[in-house]
C-alpha positions in Angstrom: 33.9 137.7 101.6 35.9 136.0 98.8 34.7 133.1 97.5 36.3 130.8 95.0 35.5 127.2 93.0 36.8 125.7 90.2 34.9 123.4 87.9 36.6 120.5 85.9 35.9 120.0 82.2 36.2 117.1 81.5 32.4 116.1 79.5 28.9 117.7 79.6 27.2 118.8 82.7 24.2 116.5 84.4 21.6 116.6 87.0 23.8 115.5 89.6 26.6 118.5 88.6 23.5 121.0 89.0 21.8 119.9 92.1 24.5 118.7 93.9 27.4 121.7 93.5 26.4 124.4 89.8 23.0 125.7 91.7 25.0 126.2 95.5 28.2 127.8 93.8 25.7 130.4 91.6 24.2 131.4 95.0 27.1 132.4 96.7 27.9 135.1 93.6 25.9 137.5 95.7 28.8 137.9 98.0 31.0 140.6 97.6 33.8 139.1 95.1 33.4 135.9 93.8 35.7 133.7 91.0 35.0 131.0 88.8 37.2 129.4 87.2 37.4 126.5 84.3 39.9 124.2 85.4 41.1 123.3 82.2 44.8 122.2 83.6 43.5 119.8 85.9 41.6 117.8 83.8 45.0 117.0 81.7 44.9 114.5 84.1 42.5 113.0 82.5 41.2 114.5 78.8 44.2 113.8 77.0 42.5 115.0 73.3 43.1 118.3 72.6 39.8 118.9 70.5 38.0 117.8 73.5 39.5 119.6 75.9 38.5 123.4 74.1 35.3 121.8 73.6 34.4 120.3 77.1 36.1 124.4 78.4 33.5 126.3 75.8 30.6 124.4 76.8 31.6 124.1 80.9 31.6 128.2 80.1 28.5 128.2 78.5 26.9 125.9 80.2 27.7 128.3 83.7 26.6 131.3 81.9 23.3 130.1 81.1 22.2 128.3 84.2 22.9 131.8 85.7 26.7 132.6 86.3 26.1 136.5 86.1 29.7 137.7 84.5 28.9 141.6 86.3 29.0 139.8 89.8 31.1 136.8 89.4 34.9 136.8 87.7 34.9 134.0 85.1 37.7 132.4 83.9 39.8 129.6 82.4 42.5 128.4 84.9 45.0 128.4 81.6 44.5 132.0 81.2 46.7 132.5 84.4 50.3 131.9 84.0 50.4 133.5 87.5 49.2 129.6 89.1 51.6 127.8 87.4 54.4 130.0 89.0 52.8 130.0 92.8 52.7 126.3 92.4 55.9 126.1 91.7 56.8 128.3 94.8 54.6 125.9 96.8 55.9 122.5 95.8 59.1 124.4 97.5 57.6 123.9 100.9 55.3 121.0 100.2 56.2 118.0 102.1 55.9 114.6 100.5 53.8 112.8 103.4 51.3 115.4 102.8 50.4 114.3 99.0 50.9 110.5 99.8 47.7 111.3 101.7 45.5 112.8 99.0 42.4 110.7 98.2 43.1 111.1 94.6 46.4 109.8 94.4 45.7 106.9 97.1 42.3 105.8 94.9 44.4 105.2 91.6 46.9 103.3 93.1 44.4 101.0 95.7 42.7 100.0 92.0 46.4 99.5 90.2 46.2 102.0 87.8 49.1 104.5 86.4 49.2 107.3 88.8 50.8 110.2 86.9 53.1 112.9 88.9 50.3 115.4 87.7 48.0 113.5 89.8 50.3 113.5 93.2 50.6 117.3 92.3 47.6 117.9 91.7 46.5 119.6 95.5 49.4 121.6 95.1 47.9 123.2 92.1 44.8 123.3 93.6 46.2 124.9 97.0 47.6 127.4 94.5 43.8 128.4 92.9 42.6 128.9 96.6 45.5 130.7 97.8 45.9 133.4 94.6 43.3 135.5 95.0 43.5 135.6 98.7 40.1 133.3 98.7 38.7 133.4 102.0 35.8 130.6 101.6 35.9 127.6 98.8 32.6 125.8 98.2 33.2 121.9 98.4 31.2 118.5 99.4 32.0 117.4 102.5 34.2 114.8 100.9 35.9 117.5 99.8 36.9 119.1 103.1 40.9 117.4 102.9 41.9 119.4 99.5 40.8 122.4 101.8 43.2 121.3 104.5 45.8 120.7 102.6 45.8 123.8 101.2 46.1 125.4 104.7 48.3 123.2 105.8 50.3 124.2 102.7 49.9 127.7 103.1 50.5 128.0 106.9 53.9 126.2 106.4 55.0 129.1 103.6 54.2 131.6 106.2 56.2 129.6 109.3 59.2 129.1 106.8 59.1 132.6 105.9 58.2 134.1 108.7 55.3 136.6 106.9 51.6 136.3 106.7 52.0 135.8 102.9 48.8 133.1 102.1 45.5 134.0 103.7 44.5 130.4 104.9 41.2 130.1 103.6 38.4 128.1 104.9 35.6 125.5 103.6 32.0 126.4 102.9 30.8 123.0 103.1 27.9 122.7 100.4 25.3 120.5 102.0 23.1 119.2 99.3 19.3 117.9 100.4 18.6 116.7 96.8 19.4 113.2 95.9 20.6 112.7 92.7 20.4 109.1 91.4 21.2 108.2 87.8 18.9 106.2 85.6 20.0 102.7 87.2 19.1 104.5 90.3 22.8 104.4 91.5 24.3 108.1 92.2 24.7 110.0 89.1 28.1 110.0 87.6 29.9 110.1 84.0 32.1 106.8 85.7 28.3 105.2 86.1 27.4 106.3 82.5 23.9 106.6 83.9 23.4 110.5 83.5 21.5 113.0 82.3 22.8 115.9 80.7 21.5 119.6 81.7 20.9 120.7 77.8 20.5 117.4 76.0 18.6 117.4 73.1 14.3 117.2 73.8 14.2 114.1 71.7 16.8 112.7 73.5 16.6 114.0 77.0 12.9 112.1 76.6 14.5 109.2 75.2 16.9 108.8 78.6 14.7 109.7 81.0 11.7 107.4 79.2 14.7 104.6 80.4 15.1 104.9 83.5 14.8 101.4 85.7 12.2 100.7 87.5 10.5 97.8 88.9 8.4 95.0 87.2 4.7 96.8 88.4 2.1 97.0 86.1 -0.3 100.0 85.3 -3.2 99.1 88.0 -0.8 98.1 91.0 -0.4 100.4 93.4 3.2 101.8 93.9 5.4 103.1 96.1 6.5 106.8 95.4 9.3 107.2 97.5 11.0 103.9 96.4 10.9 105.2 93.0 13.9 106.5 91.1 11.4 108.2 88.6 9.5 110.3 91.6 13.2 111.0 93.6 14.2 112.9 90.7 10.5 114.2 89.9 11.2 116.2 93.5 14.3 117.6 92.0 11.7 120.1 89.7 8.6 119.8 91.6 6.6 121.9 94.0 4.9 120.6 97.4 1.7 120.5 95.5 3.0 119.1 92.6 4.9 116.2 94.3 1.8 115.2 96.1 -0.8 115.2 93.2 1.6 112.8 92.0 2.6 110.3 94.7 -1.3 110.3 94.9 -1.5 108.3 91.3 1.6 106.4 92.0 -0.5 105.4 95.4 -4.1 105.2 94.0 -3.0 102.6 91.0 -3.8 103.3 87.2 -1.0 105.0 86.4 1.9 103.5 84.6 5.9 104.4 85.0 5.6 105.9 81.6 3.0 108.2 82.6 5.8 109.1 85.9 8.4 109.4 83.1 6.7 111.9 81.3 5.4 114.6 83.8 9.5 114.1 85.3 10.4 115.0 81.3 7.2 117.8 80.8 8.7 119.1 84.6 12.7 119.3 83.8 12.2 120.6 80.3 9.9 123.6 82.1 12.5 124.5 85.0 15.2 124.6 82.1 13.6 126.0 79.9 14.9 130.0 80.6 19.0 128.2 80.4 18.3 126.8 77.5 16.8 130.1 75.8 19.7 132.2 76.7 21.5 128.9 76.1 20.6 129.1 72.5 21.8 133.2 72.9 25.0 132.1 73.7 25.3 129.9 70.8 24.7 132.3 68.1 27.4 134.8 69.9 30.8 132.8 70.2 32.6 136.0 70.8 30.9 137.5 73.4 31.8 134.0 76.2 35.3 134.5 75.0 34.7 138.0 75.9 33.3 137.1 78.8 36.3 134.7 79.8 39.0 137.1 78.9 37.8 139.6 80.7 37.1 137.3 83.8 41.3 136.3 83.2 42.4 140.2 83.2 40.4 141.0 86.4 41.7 137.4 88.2 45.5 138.5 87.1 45.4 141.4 88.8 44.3 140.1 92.0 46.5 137.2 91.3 49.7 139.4 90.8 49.2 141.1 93.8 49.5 137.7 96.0 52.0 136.0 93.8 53.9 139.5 94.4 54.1 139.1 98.0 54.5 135.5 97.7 57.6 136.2 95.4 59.4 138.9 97.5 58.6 136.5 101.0 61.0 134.2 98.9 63.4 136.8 97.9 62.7 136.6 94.2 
């Protein structure tokens, strides 16, 4: 089984980016093949500064590596490094019909809230269908909001094939990522860079205890009693905890005498120890710039030449 993601870099990986997708995609490396790719072309939609778009695609690759993206199981790359997308796009806009991308939730959200919707935006699943439908993927990882970029790139693909009367795309299907963990940001909303209420994954101590020391809570003092699971401090506490762990705390939380702060710091004390072997080879990483370019090069030589061999049958289905 072939599995496939892409992962946008467009600022720092949080909490929410790890528990909600980063942990679920690293799992599924133990399949047969599976690709990774940095999808530094689609966040031009958005990053439009040059310095921190190679620095947002260094760290996403970084960042992946250390948290346990294992390079000898998993094909690594940046989606740049692949002129061969650009050209199956191209060949897909071809048979893309215009109703289909007046659908897309992207496009649709920008212009409900009256802001500039680019052309790279309405194209933008087109692109996508053409990340899925190179390397003849035959699952893609998503959120079950993200089910509709997964049918449109079938419905993409299965109208190539009708046109041209060849099985050319493999019509992939959705491995819906159910996540259990709830991820709320410090105001207790869902964590989100559009919230500004994160917390990054390899944030500095000082400051990692900084945000987390500032997380909202309500107005009850050290002796009340209090109410774990209402707690944004003890929903994310569960995120790192053990069974045990989790109830030895919601015991103080329910037995009085303990403050927040106190909450605050076994949540710091608990994400800084299920980290802690990320940010070790973290720091690895970081004294050996050459070997994640490595890494990604390679990762782009062994996606080319599965990608060629698709784009090749794409190509002559056409009669290029």
């Amino acid at each position: 089984m072939k599995v496939l993601s892409g992962i946008q870099p467009t600022g720092r990986f949080h909490w929410g980016n790890y528990f909600g997708a980063i942990r679920q995609y690293i799992d599924l490396q133990v399949n047969e093949q599976a690709f990774y790719f940095i999808a530094d072309y689609h966040a031009l939609t958005t990053v439009r500064n040059p310095a921190d778009l190679r620095l947002y695609t260094r760290e996403a690759a970084v960042d992946l590596l250390s948290l346990g993206l294992d390079p000898a199981r998993a094909t690594l790359f940046r989606q740049s490094d692949i002129p061969e997308v650009t050209e199956l796009t191209w060949l897909l806009m071809t048979v893309t019909q215009m109703h289909l991308l007046d659908k897309c939730h992207a496009f649709k959200d920008k212009k409900a809230k009256g802001l500039a919707a680019d052309v790279g935006l309405f194209t933008y699943p087109v692109l996508m269908a053409a990340d899925i439908l190179l390397y003849d993927s035959d699952v893609v990882p998503v959120g079950a909001d993200q089910i509709q970029h997964i049918e449109v790139t079938r419905d993409i693909a299965g109208r190539f094939n009708q046109i041209y009367e060849v099985e050319a795309l493999k019509l992939p299907s959705p491995h819906v990522v159910e996540s259990t963990a709830k991820v709320v940001g410090l105001d207790g909303e869902k964590m989100s860079k559009s919230y500004g209420n994160t917390i990054e994954l390899f944030e500095e101590p000082k400051k990692l205890r900084k945000r987390i020391m500032s997380i909202k809570t309500d107005s009850k003092g050290v002796e009340d009693v209090k109410d774990p699971e209402t707690c944004n401090i003890f929903t994310l506490y569960k995120l790192f905890a053990n069974s045990d762990q989790q109830a030895a705390l919601a015991a103080k939380y329910r037995a009085g005498g303990m403050g927040y702060g106190e909450a605050k710091q076994a949540l710091y004390d608990a994400a800084m120890e299920a980290f802690a072997p990320a940010r070790a080879k973290r720091e690895e990483f970081e004294k050996s710039p050459g070997t994640v370019e490595d890494i990604l090069q390679d990762g782009a030589r062994r996606a080319r030449e599965v990608g060629r061999v698709v784009l090749d049958r794409v190509r002559s289905a056409c009669g290029l």
